[in-house]
VOPANU-832017 format. One record per residue (C-alpha): x, y, z negated; residue number from 1. Coordinates in steps of 0.5 Angstrom, whole numbers. Layout:
N
- X|Y|Z|NUM
...
! end
This chain:
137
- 368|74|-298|1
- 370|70|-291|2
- 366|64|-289|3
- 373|59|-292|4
- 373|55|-298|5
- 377|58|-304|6
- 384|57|-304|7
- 384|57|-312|8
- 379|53|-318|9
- 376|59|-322|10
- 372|59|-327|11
- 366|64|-330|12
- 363|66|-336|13
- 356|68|-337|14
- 355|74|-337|15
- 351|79|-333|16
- 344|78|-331|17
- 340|78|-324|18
- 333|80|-322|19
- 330|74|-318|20
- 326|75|-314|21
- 322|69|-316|22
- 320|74|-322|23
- 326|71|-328|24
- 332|74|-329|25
- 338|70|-328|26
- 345|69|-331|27
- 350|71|-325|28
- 354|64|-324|29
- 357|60|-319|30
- 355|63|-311|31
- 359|66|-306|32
- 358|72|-309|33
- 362|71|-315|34
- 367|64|-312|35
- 366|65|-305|36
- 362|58|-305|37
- 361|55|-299|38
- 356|50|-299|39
- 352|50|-307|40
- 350|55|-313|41
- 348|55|-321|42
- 347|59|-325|43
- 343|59|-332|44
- 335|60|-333|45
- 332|63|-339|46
- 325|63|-340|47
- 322|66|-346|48
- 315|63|-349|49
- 310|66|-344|50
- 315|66|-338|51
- 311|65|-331|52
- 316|65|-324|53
- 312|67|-318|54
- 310|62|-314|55
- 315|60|-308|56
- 319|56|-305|57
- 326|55|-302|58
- 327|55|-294|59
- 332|50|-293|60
- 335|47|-300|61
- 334|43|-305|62
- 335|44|-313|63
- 337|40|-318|64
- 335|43|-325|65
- 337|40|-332|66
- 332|42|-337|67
- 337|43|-344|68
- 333|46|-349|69
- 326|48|-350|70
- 320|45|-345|71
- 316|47|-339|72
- 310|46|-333|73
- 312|46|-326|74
- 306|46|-322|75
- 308|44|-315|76
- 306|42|-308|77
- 303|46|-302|78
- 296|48|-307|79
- 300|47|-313|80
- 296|42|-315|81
- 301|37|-318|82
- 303|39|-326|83
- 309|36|-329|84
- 312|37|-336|85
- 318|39|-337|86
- 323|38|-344|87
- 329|38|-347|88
- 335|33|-343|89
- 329|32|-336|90
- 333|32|-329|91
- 328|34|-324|92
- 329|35|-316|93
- 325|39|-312|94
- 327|38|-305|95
- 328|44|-299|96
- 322|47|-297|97
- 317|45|-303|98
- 312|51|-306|99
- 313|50|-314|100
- 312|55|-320|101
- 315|54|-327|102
- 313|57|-333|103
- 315|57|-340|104
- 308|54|-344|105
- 311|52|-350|106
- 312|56|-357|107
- 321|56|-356|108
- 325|59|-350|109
- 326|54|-345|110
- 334|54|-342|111
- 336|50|-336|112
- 342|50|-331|113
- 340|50|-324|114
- 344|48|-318|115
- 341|49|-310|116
- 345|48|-304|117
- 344|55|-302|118
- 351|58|-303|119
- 347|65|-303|120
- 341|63|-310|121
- 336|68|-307|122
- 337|68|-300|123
- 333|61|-298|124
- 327|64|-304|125
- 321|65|-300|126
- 315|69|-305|127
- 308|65|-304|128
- 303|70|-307|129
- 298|67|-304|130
- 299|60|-308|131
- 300|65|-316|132
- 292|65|-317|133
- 292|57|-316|134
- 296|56|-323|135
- 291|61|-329|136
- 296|58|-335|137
! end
């Protein structure tokens, strides 16, 4: 795609999926792959009960997440030390650079939109093995 902005609106419906780095499988969505995005990304997550991301982080962009079913835990922070819950109708902001893991401790699939300011969605993703033993959920 060239690096300008799309001369038209466009709209997606989900479909396909991807294998995230973070170890989620994600449904394609809006991204300079599929829009020609410039400046944004989102796209729907699905964990499954048990579901656990790799620790990471994302370089330079921020994410913004609306929780619309289910719950979850992120643990976050540069030792993954602080833990927050996660449920149905929470907003939650990460900003650029923060090392985090969510997962799914909850009993029911855990739905949520996701949007970066990463046009690329796995580009800025930087993997923190390290960080994964610090969380034993």
């Amino acid at each position: 795609m060239p690096d300008q902005m799309p001369e038209t609106c466009q709209k997606l419906r989900l479909g396909e999926t991807y294998a995230g780095k973070q170890g989620f499988n994600y449904f394609q969505g809006i991204a300079r792959e599929t829009t020609g995005a410039q400046s944004i990304c989102m796209h729907m997550l699905r964990i499954p009960p048990g579901g656990r991301a790799k620790a990471h982080l994302h370089a330079d962009h921020e994410t913004a997440i609306y929780v619309i079913e289910g719950s979850a835990v992120m643990y976050w922070g540069p030792a993954l030390e602080h833990r927050m819950e996660t449920n149905a109708g929470d907003l939650i902001y990460i900003p650029a650079g923060v090392p985090h893991l969510p997962i799914n401790t909850g009993q029911t699939e855990a739905v949520a939109i996701l949007a970066r300011t990463d046009p690329h969605e796995q580009e800025s993703v930087v993997l923190l093995p390290e960080l994964d033993a610090l969380v034993p959920e």
